[in-house]
C-alpha positions as CSV (number, residue, x, y, z in Angstrom):
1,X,17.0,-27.5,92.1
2,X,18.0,-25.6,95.4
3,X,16.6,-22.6,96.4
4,X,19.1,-19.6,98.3
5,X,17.6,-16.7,100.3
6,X,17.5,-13.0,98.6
7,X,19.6,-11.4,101.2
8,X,17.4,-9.8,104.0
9,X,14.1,-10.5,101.8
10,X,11.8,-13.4,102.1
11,X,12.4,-14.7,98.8
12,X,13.4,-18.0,98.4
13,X,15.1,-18.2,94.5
14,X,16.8,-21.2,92.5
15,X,20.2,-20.9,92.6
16,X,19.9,-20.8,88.8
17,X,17.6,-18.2,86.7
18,X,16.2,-17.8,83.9
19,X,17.1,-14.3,82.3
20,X,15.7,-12.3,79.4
21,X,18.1,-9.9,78.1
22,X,19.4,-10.9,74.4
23,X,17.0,-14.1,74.0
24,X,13.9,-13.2,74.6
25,X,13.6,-9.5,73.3
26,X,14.0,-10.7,69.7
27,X,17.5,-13.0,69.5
28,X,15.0,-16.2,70.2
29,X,12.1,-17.4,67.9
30,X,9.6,-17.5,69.9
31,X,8.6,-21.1,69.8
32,X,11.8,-22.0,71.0
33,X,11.7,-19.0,73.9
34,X,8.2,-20.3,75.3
35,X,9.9,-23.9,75.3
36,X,12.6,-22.4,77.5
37,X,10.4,-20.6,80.1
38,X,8.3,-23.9,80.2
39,X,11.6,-25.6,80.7
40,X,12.9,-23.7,83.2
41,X,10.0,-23.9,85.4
42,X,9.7,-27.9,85.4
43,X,13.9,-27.8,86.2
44,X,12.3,-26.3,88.7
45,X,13.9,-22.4,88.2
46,X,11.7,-20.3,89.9
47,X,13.4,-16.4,89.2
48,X,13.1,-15.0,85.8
49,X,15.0,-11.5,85.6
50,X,14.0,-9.3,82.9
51,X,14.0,-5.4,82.1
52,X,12.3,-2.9,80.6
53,X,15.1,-1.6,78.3
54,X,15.3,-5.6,76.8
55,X,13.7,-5.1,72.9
56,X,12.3,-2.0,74.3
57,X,9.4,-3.8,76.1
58,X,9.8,-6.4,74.0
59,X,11.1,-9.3,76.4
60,X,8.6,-7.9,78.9
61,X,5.5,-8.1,77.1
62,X,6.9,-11.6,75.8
63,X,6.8,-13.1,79.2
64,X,3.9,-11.3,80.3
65,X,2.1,-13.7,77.9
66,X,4.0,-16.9,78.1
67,X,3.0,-16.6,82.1
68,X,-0.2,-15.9,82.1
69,X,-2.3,-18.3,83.9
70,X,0.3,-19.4,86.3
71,X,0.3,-19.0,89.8
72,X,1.6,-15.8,90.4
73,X,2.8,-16.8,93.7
74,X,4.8,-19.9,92.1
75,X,7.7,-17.7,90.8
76,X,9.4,-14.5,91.8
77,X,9.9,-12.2,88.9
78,X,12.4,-9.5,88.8
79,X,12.4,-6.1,86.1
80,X,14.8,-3.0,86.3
81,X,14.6,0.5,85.3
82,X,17.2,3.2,84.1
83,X,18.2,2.8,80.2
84,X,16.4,4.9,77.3
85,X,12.9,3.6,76.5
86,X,12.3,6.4,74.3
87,X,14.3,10.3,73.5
88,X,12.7,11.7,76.6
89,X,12.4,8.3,79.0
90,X,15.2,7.4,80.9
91,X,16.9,7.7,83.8
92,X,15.9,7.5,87.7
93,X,14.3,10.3,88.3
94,X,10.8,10.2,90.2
95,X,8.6,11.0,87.2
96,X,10.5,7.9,85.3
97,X,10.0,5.8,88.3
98,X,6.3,6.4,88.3
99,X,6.3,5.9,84.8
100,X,8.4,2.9,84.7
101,X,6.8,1.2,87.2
102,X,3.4,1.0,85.5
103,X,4.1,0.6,81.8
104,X,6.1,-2.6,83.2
105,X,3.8,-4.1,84.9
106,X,1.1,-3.6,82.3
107,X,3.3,-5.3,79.3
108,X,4.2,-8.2,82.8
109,X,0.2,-8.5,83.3
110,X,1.0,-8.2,86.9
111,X,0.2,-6.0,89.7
112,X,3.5,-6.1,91.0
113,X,7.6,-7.5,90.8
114,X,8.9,-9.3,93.3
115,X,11.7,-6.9,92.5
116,X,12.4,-4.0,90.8
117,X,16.0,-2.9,90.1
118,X,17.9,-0.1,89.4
119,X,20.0,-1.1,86.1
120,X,22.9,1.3,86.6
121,X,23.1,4.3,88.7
122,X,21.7,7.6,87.7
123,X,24.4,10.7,88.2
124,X,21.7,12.9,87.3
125,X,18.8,12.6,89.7
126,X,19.6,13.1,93.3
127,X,19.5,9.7,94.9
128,X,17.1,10.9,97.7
129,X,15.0,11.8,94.4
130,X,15.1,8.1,93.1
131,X,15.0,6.1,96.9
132,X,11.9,8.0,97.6
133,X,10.1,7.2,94.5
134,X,11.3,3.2,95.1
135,X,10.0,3.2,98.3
136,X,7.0,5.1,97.4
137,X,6.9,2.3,94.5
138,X,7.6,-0.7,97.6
139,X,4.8,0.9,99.7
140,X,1.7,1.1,97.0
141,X,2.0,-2.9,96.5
142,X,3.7,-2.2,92.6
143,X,7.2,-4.1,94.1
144,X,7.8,-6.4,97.1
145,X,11.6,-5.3,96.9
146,X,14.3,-3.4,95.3
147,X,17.5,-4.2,94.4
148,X,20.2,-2.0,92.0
149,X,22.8,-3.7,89.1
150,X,26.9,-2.7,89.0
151,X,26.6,0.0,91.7
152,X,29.7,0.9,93.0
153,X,30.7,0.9,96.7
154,X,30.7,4.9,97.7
155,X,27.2,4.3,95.5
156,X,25.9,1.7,97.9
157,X,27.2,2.9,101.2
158,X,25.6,6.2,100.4
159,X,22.0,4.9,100.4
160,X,22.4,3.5,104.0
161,X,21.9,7.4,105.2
162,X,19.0,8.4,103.4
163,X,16.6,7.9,106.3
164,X,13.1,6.4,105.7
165,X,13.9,4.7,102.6
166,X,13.4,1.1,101.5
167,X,16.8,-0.9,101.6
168,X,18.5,-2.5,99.1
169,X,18.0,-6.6,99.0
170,X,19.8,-7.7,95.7
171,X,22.9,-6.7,93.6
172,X,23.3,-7.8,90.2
173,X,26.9,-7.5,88.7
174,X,28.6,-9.3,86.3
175,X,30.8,-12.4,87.8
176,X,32.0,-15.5,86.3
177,X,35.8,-17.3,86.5
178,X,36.7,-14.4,83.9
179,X,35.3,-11.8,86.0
180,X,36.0,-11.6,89.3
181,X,36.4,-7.6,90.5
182,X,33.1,-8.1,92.4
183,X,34.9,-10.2,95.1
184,X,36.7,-7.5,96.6
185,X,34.5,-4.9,97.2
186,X,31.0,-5.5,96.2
187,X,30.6,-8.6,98.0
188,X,32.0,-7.7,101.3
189,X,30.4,-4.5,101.6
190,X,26.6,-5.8,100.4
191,X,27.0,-9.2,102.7
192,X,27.5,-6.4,105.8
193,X,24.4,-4.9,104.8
194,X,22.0,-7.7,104.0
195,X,22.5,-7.3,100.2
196,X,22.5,-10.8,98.1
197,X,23.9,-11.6,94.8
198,X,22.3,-12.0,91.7
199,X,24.8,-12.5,89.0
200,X,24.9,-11.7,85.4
201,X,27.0,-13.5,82.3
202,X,28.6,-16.4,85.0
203,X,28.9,-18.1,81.9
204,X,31.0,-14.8,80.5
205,X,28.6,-15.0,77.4
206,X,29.1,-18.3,76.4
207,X,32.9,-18.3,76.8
208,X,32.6,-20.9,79.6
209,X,30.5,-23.2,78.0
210,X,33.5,-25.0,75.9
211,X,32.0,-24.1,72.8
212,X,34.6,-22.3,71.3
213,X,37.8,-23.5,70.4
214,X,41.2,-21.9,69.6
215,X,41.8,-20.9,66.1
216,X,38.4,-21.7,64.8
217,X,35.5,-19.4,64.0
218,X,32.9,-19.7,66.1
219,X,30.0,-22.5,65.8
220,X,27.5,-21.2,63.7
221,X,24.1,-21.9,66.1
222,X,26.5,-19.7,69.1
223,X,25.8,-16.1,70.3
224,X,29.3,-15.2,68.4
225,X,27.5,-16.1,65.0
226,X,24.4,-14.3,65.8
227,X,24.0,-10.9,64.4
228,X,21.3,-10.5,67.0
229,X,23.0,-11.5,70.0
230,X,26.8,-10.9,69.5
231,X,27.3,-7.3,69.9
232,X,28.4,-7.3,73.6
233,X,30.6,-10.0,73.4
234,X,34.1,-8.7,73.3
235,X,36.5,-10.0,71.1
236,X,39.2,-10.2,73.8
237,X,37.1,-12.9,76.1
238,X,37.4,-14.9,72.5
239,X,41.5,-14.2,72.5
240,X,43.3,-17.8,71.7
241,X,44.7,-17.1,74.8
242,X,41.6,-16.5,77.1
243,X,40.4,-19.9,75.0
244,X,43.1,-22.1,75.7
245,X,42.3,-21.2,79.7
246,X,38.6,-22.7,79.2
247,X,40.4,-26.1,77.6
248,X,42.2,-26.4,80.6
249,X,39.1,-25.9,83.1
250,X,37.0,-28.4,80.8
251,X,39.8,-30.9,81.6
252,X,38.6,-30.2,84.9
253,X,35.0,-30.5,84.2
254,X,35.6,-33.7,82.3
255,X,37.5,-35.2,85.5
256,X,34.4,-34.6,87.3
257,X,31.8,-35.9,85.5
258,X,30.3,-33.0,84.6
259,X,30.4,-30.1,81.7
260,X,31.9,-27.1,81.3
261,X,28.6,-25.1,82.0
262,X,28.2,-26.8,84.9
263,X,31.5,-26.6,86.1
264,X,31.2,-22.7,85.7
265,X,28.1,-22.6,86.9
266,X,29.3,-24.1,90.2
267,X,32.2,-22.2,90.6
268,X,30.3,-18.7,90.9
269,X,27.4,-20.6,93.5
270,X,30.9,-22.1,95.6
271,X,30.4,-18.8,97.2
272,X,27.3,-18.4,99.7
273,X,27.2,-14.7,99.4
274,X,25.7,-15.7,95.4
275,X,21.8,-15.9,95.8
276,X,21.2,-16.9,92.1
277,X,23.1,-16.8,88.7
278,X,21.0,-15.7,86.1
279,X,21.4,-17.7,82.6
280,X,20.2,-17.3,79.2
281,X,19.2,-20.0,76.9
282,X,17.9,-20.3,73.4
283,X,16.9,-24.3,73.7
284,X,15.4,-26.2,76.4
285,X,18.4,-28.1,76.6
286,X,20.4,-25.5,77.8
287,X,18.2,-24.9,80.7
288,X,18.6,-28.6,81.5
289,X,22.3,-28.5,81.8
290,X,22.6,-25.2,83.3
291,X,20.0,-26.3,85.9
292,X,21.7,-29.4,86.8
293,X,24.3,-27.5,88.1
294,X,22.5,-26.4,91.5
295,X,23.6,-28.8,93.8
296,X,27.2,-29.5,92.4
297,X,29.7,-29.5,95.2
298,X,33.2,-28.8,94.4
299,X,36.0,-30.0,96.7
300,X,38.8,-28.1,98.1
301,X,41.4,-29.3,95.9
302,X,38.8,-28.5,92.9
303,X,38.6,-25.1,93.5
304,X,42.1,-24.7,93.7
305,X,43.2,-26.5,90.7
306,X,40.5,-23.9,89.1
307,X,42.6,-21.1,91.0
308,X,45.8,-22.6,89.5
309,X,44.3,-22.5,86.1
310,X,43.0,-19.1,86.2
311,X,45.9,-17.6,87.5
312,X,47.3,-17.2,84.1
313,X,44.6,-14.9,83.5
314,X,45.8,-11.0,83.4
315,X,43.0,-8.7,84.8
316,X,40.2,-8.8,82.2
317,X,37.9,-6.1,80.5
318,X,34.6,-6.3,81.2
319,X,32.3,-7.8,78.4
320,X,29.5,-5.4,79.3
């Protein structure tokens, strides 16, 4: 495993991580969850990106458990704040921030994050309102750093004047071969301020793994054939079309020695301005391909016979 800098933090993270989002707050058993997280750690992934709004808690208070008694210095771990948690609890507001804070670090049994992220932005709370309360959050020892996830660029540029605030480290957006509006924008404008990249879905939900194959219902141990776990995947990222694309990029893969995962996997860390693409996996054996793509180099004439490929691909929705 290789390790990337969190832009202008100290925080050295694998270049893969472990996320928590449809697995772990109920998609998972959880026999075969803690045999992920145990996984991931000897692959030697060292970021695990949860939030509270996963299961409501529930992905939280499961890895609160599965990590207790391990060196808390040994990983970095990352929550984020915003979605309902209850009628009256959600948002960015100051008192929710407060709130937050604590109730996820209690279910974590931590005293702090390594970083805590604003999921989405909050329209109705004045941002001086919620950069106050994150530094105020930064400054008591609760987080080391705080980062913000699909934040638009008027969004971002605007915290830069709020004077006497914390600053942004980390941006989490979606990005994968199928998803690629974060390159024009987001990318430039957070690598001028000292903002990394933590990605979400690089493997658009499964899509890029190979698995599934035109004109055939979906294998029945996948996310698409799990009640639990399928609701966000959109049915146009499973379109024939979209599906053929991925046969043609395995080809690739298979030329190189290397899966489909992997391939994707590498693709989305070709770029240096991409601290860490978060994964999720519901068998160890996931974890142990996905990790083995840190490292992968891909040549020139690789990446452009992926371009070539993907250029057949009309601008995508997002898969949320």
């Amino acid at each position: 495993m290789q390790y990337r800098q969190l832009g202008k933090s100290d925080l050295q993270v694998s270049e893969i991580s472990l996320g928590s989002w449809l697995t772990y707050s109920g998609g998972v058993a959880r026999e075969q969850a803690e045999a992920c997280v145990h996984q991931a750690f000897e692959s030697g992934i060292n970021f695990i990106d949860t939030a509270n709004v996963y299961g409501r808690g529930a992905a939280e208070s499961f890895l609160g458990e599965v990590l207790r008694g391990r060196d808390r210095a040994s990983y970095v771990l990352a929550t984020k704040v915003f979605f309902p948690m209850s009628a009256t609890d959600q948002g960015l507001s100051a008192t929710q921030i407060r709130k937050q804070i604590d109730a996820s670090l209690q279910r974590l049994g931590t005293d702090y994050v390594d970083l805590y992220q604003c999921h989405r932005y909050d329209a109705n709370t004045p941002l001086e309102e919620t950069m106050t309360a994150l530094t105020e959050v930064v400054r008591q020892g609760k987080a080391r750093y705080i980062g913000f996830s699909e934040w638009n660029a008027d969004q971002i540029r605007a915290v830069a004047a709020i004077p006497n605030a914390e600053h942004f480290v980390s941006s989490q957006p979606q990005y994968s071969m199928l998803w690629r509006n974060p390159e024009a924008e987001i990318f430039p404008l957070c690598a001028s301020q000292g903002i990394g990249q933590i990605v979400w879905s690089p493997l658009a939900q499964g899509i890029l793994t190979g698995k599934y194959q035109p004109g055939q219902a979906p294998p029945s141990d996948s996310r698409a054939a799990n009640e639990k776990m399928n609701a966000f995947l959109g049915t146009d990222m499973r379109s024939d079309r979209v599906l053929q694309i991925v046969q043609q990029l395995q080809s690739i893969a298979a030329d190189l020695g290397i899966s489909m995962t992997q391939l994707a996997l590498a693709w989305v860390l070709r770029d240096d301005r991409v601290s860490s693409a978060i994964i999720g996996a519901s068998r160890p054996q996931q974890v142990i391909e996905n990790a083995g793509a840190s490292g992968v180099s891909l040549s020139l004439d690789v990446l452009q016979a992926i371009d070539r490929v993907l250029e057949q691909l009309q601008p995508a929705s997002a898969v949320n």
